[in-house]
C-alpha positions in Angstrom: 73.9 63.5 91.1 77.3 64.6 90.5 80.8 62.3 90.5 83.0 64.1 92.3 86.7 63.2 93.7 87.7 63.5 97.1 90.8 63.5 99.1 91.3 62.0 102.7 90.4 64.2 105.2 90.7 65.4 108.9 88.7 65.9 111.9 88.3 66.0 115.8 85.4 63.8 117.2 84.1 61.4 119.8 86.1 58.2 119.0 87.3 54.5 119.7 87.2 52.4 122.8 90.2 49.8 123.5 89.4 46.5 125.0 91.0 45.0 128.5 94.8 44.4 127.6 94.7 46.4 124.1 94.7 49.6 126.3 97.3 52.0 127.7 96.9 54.9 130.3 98.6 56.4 133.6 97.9 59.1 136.0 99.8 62.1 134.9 103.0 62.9 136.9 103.6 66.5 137.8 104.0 68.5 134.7 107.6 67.4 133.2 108.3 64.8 135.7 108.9 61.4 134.6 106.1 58.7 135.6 107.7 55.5 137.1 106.1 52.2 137.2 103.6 51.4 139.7 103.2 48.3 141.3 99.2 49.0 141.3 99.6 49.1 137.5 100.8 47.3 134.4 101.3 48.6 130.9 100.8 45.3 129.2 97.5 44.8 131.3 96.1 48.1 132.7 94.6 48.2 136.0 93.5 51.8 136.9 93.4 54.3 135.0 96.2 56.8 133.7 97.3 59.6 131.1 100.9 59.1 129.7 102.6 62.2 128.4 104.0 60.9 124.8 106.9 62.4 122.5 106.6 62.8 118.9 105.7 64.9 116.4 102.6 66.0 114.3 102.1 67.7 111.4 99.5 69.6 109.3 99.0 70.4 105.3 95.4 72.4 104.2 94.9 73.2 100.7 92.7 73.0 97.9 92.3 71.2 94.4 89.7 71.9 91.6 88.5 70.1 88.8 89.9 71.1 85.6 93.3 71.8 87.6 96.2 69.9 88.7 97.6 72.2 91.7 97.2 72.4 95.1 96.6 76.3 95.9 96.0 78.0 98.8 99.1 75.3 100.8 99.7 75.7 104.5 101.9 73.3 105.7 103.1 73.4 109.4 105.0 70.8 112.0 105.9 70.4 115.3 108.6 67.8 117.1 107.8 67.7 120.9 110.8 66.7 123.8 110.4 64.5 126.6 109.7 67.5 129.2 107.0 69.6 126.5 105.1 67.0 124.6 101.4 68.8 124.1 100.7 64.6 123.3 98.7 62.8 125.8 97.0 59.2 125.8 94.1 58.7 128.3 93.2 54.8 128.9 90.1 53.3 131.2 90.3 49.8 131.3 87.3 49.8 133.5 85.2 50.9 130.6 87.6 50.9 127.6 88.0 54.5 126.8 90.6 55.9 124.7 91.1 59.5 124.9 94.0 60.9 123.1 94.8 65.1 123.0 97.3 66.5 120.6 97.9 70.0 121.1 100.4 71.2 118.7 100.2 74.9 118.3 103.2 75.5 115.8 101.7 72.1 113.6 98.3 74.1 114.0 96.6 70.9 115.4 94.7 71.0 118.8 92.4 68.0 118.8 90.6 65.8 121.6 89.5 62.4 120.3 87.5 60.0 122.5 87.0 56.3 121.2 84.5 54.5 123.9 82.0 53.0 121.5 83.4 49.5 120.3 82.6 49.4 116.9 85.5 52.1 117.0 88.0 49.4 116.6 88.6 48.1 113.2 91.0 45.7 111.0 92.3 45.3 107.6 91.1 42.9 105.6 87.0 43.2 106.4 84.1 44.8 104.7 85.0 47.6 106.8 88.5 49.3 107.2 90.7 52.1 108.6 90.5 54.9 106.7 93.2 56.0 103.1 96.0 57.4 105.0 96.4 55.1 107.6 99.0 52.4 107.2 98.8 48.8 107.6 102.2 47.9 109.6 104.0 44.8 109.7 105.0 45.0 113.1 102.9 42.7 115.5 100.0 43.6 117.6 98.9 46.8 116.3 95.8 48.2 117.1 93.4 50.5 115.1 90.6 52.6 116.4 88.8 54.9 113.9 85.6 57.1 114.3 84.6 60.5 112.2 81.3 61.8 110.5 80.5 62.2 106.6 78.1 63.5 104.3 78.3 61.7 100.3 80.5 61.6 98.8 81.8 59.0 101.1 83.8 55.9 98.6 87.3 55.9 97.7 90.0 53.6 95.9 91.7 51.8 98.5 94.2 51.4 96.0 94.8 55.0 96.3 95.5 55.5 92.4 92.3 57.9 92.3 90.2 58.8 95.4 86.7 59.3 93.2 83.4 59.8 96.0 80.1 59.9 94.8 77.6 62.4 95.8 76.4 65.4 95.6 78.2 69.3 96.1 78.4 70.4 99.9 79.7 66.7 101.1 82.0 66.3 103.6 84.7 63.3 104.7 85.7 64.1 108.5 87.7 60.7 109.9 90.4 60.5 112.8 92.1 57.3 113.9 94.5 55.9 115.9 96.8 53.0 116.2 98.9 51.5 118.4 101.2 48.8 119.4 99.8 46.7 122.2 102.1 46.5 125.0 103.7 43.5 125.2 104.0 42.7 121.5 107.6 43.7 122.0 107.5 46.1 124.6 106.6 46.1 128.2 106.9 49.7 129.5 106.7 52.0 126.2 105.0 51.5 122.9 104.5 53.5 119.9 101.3 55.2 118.3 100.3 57.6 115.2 97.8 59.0 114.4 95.5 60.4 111.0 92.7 63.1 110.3 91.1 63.4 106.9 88.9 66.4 106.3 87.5 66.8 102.8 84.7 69.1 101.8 83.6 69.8 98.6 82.2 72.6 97.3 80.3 73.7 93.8 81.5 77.4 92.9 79.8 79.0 90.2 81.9 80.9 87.7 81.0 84.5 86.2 79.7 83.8 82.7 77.9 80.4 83.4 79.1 77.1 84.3 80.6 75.6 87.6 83.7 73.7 88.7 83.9 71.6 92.2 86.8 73.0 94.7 88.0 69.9 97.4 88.9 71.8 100.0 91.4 69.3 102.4 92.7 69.6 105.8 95.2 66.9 106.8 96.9 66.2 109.4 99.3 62.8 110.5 101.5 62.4 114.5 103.6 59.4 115.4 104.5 59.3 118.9 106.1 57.1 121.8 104.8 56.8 125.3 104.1 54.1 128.2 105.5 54.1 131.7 108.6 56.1 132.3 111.8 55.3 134.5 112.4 57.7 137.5 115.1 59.6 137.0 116.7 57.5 140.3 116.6 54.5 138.8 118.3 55.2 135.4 121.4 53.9 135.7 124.8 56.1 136.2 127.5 53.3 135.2 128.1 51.3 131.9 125.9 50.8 128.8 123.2 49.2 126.9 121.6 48.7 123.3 118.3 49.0 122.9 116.5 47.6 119.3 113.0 48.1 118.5 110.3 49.6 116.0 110.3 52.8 114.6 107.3 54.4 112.6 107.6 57.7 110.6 105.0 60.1 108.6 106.4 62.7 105.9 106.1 64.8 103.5 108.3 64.4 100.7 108.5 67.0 97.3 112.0 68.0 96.3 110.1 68.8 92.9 109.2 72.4 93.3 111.9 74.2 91.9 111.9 71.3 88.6 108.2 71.1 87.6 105.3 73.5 87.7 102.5 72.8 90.9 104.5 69.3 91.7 101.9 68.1 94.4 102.8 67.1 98.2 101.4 64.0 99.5 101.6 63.0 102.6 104.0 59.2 102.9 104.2 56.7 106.1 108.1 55.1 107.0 107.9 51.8 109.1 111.0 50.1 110.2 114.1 49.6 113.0 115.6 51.7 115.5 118.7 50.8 117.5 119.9 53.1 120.1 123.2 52.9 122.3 123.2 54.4 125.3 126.8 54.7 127.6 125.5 56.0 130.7 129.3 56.6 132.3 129.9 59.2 129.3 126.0 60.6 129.3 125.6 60.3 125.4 123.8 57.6 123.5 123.7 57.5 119.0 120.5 56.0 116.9 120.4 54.5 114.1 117.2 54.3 112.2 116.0 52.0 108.9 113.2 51.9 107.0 110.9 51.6 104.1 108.7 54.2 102.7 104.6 53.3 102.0 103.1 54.5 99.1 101.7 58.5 98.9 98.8 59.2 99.6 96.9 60.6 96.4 94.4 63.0 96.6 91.9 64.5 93.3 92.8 66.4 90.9 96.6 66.5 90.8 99.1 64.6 88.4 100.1 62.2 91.6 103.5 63.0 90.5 106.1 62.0 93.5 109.8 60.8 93.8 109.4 58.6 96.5 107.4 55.5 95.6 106.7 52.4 97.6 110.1 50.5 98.7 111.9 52.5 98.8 115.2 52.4 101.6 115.0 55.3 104.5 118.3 55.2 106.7 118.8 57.8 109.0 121.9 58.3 111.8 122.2 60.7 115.3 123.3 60.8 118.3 123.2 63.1 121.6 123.4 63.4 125.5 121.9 62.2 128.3 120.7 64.7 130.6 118.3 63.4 132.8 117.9 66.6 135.1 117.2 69.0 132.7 116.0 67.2 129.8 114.2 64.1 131.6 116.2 61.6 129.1 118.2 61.9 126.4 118.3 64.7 123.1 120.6 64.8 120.2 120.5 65.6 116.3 120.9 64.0 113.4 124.4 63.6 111.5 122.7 62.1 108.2 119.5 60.9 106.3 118.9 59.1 103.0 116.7 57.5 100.7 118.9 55.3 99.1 122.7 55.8 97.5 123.0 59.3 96.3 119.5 60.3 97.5 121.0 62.3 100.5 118.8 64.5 102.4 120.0 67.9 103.3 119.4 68.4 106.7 118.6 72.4 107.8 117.2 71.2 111.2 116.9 68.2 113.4 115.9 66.9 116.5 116.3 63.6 118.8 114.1 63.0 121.9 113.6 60.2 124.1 113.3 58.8 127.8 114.0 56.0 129.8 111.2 53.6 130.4 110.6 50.2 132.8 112.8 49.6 135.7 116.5 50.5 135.8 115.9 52.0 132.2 114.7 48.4 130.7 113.5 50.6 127.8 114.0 53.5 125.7 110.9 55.4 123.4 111.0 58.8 121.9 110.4 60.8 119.0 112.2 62.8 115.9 112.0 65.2 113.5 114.0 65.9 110.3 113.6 69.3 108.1 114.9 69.0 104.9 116.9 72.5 103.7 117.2 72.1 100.0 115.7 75.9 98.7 112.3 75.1 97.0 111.8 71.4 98.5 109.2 70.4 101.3 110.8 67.6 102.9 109.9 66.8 106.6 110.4 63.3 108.5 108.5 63.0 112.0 108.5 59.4 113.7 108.9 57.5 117.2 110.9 54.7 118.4 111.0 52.2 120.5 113.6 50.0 122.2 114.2 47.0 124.4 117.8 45.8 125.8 
């Protein structure tokens, strides 16, 4: 039997059941319309079930690692921000028999997965024998939820610590978990709540070198989404006069190497952001501004590499934007992003943004969305997805 190292991985399967008021679902609404409440329904303690349409963004990194080495070869990396009309995000909820099904099709972050969580040993915890997988965070904010299900083949056992990821077993095993987590309604929100989402796909693999001899090749897929949905406004009920602030949660995942160009095969590991949003909306002038904070989880180490990063636990993520309302054509409100940082003189240079969001609860009680921010520094992979949420 070999020791081997293995990374987190990624995969789509049959997953996680939510129980009574840890759930969340609605009927979907014609394609791009925004759902209302119904009176035959509640958010915070579903009813009948529905699919909400959520906006966010996903994202995607495959490569390889080898022992002996300490690149990642063969790197695709690929994201996608959705808007409040295209969103490719869905959340399915039962309550009758406690069925999660969540679909995230997200052609340009090359992820298209359908994960069903019905069995109820699909929900799991921090702090037990058994945990959500490396890669998924353990928030601060209140009420979260975590649902988790996946197959695997040894090696199966990794550092929860993340400073090495070292399963045992033999060649041709496989690690191939999805999960997702949630905020339960109610926690702080009523009518829209926040989610994210993690796939770990490992497989390793014994290649035999000409001459004699053998090396083990981790093969990863990875993929990470955080995303806002619940029970939209209608677009009647938004109010046309006066303005509001809205605070709330905000979660983020990124990648962040700004290395590349300063030392050879600098790895990219994938990093969580949890924190605050506030968002001002004056619905007389039809343009609202966010402001986001944060602070950055540790990376998440795979085998192999040098774990080199810049961005280490703690550290401060502030980000500012602001947009229009535009209700009719946009179904809520878009904008960009003026500036980002990770502390005083850690500026991020910003080659493309994006702010999306709607209206949820009566008379626009709430606000959720998502956001994306592309770092455009010339041999840097930077990219910040997340979601907010916000109550008046």
């Amino acid at each position: 039997m070999r020791k081997l190292v293995l990374l987190a991985p990624i995969v789509t399967l049959a997953a996680c059941g939510g129980a009574g008021p840890q759930s969340v679902g609605s009927n979907a609404a014609p394609a791009g319309a925004p759902q209302s409440p119904s009176n035959s329904h509640s958010f915070v303690a579903p009813t009948v079930q529905k699919t909400y349409s959520a906006i966010g963004g996903v994202h995607s990194y495959a490569y390889t690692t080898q022992t002996g080495g300490n690149a990642q070869t063969g790197q695709l990396y690929a994201g996608d921000g959705s808007t409040a009309r295209n969103s490719g995000i869905t959340v399915d909820y039962n309550p009758r028999d406690a069925i999660f099904e969540v679909k995230i099709v997200a052609p340009n972050a090359n992820v298209n997965q359908t994960l069903r969580f019905q069995d109820p040993l699909h929900r799991t915890d921090f702090g037990g024998l058994r945990e959500p997988q490396v890669g998924v965070p353990r928030l601060s904010a209140g009420g979260i939820q975590y649902l988790q299900a996946g197959a695997r083949k040894e090696p199966v056992r990794f550092d929860p610590a993340q400073t090495d990821m070292v399963p045992v077993g033999d060649p041709t095993g496989i690690y191939n978990n999805v999960s997702f987590f949630y905020q339960k309604p109610g926690t702080e929100t009523k009518y829209v709540t926040f989610a994210g989402y993690v796939r770990n796909n490992t497989a390793i693999v014994e290649e035999i070198l000409p001459g004699g001899g053998s090396r083990i090749l981790q093969n990863n897929t990875l993929e990470r989404a955080a995303f806002a949905y619940g029970e939209r406004t209608d677009i009647d009920a938004v109010p046309r006069t006066g303005s509001a602030t809205y605070n709330g949660a905000m979660v983020a995942t990124m990648v962040y190497n700004p290395l590349r160009d300063s030392v050879n095969n600098a790895p990219t590991y994938f990093q969580w952001i949890e924190g605050r949003s506030k968002t001002t909306v004056d619905f007389g002038a039809s343009s609202f501004t966010l402001d986001l904070t944060g602070t950055t989880f540790a990376p998440q180490y795979d085998a192999f590499t040098s774990k080199q990063t810049v961005l280490g636990a703690g550290a401060t993520f502030t980000a500012t934007g602001a947009g229009r309302v535009d209700l009719v054509n946009g179904g809520g409100f878009l904008g960009q992003f003026t500036a980002a940082s990770f502390g005083a003189g850690n500026n991020v240079t910003i080659a493309g943004s994006s702010i999306d969001g709607a209206f949820f609860g009566p008379a626009a009680a709430e606000v959720g969305g998502g956001f994306r921010i592309v770092g455009g520094t010339p041999d840097q992979r930077i990219d910040i997805l997340g979601a907010f949420t916000g109550i008046k």
